[in-house]
N, C-alpha and C positions, 0 to 999 in steps of 0.2 A: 626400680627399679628399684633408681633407681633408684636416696632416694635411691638403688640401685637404686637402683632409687636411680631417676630419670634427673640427674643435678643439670641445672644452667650453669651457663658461662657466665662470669663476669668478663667487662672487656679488658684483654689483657693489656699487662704495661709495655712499653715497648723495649725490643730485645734490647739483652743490654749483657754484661759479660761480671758477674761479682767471684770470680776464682780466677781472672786472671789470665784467662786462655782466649787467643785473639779471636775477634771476630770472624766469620767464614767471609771468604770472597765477598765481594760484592757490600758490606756494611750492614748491619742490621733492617731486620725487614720493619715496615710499615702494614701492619695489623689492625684491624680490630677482630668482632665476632667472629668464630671460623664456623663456618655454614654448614663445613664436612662435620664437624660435633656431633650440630645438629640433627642432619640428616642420619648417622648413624645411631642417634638418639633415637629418631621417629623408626628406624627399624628396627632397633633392638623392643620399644613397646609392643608394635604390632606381631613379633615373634610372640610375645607374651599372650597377648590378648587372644591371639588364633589357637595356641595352646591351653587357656581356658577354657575357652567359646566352642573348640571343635573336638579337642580329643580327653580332655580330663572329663573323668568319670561323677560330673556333679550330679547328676539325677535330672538336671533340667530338661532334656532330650527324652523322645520317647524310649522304650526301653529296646533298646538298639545300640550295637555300637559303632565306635564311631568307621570304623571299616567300612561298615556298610552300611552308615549312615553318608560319609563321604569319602567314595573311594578312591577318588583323586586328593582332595585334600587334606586327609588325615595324614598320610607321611609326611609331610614338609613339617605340616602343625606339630606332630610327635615332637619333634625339636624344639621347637619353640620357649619351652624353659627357657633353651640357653641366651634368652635375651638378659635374664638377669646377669649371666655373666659379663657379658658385653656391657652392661648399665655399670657392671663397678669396675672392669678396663676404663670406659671412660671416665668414670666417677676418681680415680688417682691421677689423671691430667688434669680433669677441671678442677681440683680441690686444689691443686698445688698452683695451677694458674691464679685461679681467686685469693690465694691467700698469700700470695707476693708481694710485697712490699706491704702487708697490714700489722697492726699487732694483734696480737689476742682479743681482744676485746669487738676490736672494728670485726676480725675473721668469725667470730659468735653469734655476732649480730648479723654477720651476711648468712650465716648457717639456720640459726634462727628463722628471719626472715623467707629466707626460701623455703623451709621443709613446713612449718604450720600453720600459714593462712589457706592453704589449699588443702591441707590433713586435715586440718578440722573439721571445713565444713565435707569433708566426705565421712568423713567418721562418724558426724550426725546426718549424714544425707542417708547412709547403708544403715545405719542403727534403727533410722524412721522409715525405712522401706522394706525392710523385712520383717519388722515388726508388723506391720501393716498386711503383708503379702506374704507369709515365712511356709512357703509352697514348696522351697529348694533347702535353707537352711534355717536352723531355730534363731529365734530372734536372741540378741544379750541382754544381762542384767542391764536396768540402768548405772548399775555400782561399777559394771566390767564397762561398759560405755564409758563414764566420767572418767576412768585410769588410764582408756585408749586415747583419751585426748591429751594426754599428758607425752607419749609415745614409749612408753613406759612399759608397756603390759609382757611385753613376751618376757623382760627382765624380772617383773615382779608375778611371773607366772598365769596369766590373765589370760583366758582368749581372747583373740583381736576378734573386732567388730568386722573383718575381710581379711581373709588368708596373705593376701598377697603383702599385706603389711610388716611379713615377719623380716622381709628387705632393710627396713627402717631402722630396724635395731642393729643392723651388721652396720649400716651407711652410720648411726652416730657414735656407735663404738670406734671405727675407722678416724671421723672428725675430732673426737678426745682424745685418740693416741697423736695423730695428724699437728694438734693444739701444741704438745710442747715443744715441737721443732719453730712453729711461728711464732710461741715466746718468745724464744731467744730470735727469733729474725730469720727468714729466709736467706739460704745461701746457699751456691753447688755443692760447696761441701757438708755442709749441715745437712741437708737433705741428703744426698749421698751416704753421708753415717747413715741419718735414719733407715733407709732403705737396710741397709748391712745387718744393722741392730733388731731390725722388726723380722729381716728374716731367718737370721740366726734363733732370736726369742722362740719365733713359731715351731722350728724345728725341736729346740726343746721342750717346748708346750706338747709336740706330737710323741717325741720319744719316751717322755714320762709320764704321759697319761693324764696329766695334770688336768684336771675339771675346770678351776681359777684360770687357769692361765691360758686354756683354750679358751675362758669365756671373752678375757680380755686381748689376747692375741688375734684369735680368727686365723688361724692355722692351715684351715681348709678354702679360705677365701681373700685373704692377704697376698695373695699370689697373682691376681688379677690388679689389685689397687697398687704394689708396687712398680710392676710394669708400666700402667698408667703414669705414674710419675717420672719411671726412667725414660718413657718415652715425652714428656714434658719437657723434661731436662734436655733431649736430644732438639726439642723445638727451641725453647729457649735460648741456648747454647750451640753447642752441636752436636754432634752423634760421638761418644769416645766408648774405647772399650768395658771400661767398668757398667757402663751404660747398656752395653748389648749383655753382658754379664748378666745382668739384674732381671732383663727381658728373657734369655732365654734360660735362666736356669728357673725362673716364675714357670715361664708355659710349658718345660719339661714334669716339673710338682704336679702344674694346674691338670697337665696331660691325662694322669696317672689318677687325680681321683673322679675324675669326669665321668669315670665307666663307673666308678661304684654311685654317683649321681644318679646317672641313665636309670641303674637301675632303679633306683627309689623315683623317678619320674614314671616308670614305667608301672610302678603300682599304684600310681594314681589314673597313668591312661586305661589299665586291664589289657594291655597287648605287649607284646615286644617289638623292638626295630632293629635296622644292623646299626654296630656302631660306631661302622667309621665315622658317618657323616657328621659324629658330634667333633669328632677329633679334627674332618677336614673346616667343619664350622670356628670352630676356637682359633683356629692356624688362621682362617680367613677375618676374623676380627682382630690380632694380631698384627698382622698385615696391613688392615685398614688403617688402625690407630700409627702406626710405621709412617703409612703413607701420608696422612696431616702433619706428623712430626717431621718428617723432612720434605715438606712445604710442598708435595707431589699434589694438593688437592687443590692451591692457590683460587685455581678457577671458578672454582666451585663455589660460586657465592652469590648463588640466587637466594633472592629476599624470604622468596616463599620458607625455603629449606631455616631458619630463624626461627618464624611464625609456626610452623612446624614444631620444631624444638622444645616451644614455650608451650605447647599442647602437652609435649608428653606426659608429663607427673599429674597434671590432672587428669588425663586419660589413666595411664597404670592406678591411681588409688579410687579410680571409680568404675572400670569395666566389669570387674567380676562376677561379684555378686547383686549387684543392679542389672546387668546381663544377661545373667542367670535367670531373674526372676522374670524378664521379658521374653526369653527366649520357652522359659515353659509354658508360659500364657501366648503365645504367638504360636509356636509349633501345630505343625498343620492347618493353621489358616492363610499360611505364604509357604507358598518353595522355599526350603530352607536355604539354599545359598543366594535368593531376593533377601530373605529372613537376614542372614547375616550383614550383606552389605547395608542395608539398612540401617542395620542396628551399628553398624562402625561409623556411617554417617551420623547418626547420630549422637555418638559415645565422643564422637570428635569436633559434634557441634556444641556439646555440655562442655567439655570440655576448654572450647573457645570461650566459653561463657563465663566459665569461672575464671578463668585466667580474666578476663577482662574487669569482669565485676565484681571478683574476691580476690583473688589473690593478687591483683598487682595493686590497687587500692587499702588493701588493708597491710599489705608488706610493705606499704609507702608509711601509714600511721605505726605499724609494732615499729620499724627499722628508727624511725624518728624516738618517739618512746625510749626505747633500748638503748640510741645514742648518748639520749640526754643521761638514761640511767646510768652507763659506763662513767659518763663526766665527771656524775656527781660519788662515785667509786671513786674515780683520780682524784675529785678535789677535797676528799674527805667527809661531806656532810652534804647531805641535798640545799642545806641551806648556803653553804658557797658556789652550789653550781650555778647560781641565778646568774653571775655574771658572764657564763659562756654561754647560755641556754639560746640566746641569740645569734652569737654566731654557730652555735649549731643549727639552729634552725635554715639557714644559709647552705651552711654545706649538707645537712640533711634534704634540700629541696633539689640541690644542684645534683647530688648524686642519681638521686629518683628518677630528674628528667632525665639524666646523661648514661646511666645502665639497665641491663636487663639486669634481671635476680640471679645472685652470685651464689 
């Protein structure tokens, strides 16, 4: 994702009204996790992943394509890209729920925390398994390795150690511009300018051609992440028109480059497809994210769909090309669509694994670390932080047990 990066929730705070505009009927809601995130989370990866796995032209497959390799399944998969766009729709809700009522610092460390204890170890898990097994793609330097752990590489011109990483740099360019509205403090209107300002900036970043300014703007993808947000603002708050404004002049932009998308997806599959279905797909994640924000999904709060959720980002940063390399050493010794479920049970049982014994475990120790480190930022010298170090250790333990990863 997403992450299109596949971002968690943190739990949100409960509604509350900071511009002044009364609450809707009935008083503010009683929230935590929304389940619907999740589960449109776990769809937007599997878009992804069947779009690697079935119709992108990796070599791992016999030499065949994917038509008639799967004749039923290659259309839907063709689409599938468009889970990244769905990962950053969502990724402009959860970013702006997470970082409500924090400042800078707390919102870095939850940023932090969530995107590199689970990048890392894929980033050494694909660097040592391709090396190993480099059947589908060439293994990387260890030099290009050490820079990808940094998530740095597509900015410092690097090949990543997995395609799919090149997400990561859209998601923290998004969380630095994102940072200086949480400076100053979350609020409707502050957020509300932002929206105005980021999408104003982008249209001049497009109209002048600017290099710099597309790098820092996202001109082409800012259109999803502000929606995200105005649709946050419509949860939080309520739904007003500047709000629908923000939505649908985003999905009219996002409309319009989608098909020049299609096509660069399409020379990765080697076929074409029609293309409404990307445009009826974008309207229906749209919709979806609509439907959480005006609390249509309420119900929807089976446990599983959570547990689900917390899968995805370890799933997206380790299917690909670990995938790949299973999928050419397995081919023709299983039916390929046994071949494939298999291989998603298991990309989902690795996946449960890390979350479990890497990434919630060591985003418990960085997130502690990092707290202390901001403190001692605030109190001027590490040597004065010694006397908060404990009670952060407090609220650093309280938070751990009391949230998923923000």
């Amino acid at each position: 994702m997403h992450s299109t990066l596949p971002v968690q929730q943190d739990h949100p705070h409960p509604r509350d009204r900071t511009d002044g505009t009364p609450l809707p009927p009935g008083g503010p809601r009683q929230h935590g996790r929304l389940a619907a995130l999740d589960g449109l989370r776990l769809c937007a990866a599997l878009m992804v992943v069947s779009y690697h796995w079935i119709v992108f032209d990796s070599g791992a497959w016999a030499n065949r394509s994917a038509p008639a390799l799967f004749p039923t399944a290659y259309l839907p998969a063709s689409y599938g890209w468009l889970g990244v766009q769905l990962f950053f729709l969502i990724s402009g809700f959860v970013i702006c729920m997470s970082g409500w009522g924090k400042g800078v610092g707390e919102f870095a460390v939850s940023r932090v925390t969530r995107l590199f204890p689970a990048y890392w170890f894929a980033v050494l898990l694909v660097a040592l398994v391709v090396r190993l097994w480099p059947t589908v793609n060439s293994p990387a330097d260890l030099g290009d390795v050490a820079v990808n752990l940094t998530m740095l590489q597509d900015a410092l011109g690097v090949e990543p150690v997995d395609g799919v990483y090149w997400t990561l740099w859209i998601e923290v360019r998004f969380y630095l511009l994102f940072a200086l509205v949480v400076r100053k403090g979350l609020d409707y209107r502050r957020v509300v300018a932002f929206c105005g300002l980021w999408a104003a900036a982008a249209v001049v970043a497009r109209a002048t051609d600017d290099t710099l300014l597309e790098r820092v703007l996202l001109p082409y993808d800012c259109w999803y992440f502000l929606a995200g947000i105005a649709f946050y603002l419509m949860y939080r708050f309520r739904p007003a028109p500047v709000l629908w404004l923000i939505v649908g002049g985003s999905f009219l932009i996002a409309q319009h480059d989608l098909l020049v998308a299609q096509r660069r997806a399409e020379t990765y599959m080697g076929h074409h497809v029609p293309h409404w279905p990307t445009l009826l797909l974008v309207a229906v994640f749209y919709l979806s994210v609509m439907a959480v924000a005006l609390g249509w999904t309420q119900r929807l709060n089976w446990r599983w769909l959570s547990t689900a959720g917390a899968l995805t980002y370890p799933l997206y940063l380790l299917h690909e090309r670990l995938g790949w390399v299973i999928i050419k050493y397995a081919d023709g010794r299983l039916p390929r669509h046994v071949l494939l479920l298999a291989l998603l049970a298991g990309a989902l049982t690795a996946a449960w694994l890390v979350h479990m014994a890497i990434e919630r475990p060591l985003a418990r120790r960085l997130g502690g670390a990092l707290r202390r480190a901001v403190a001692e930022v605030r109190a001027g010298s590490p040597r004065a932080s010694g006397t908060v170090r404990s009670s952060l250790r407090h609220r650093t333990a309280g938070k751990a047990a009391g949230k998923g990863h923000g």
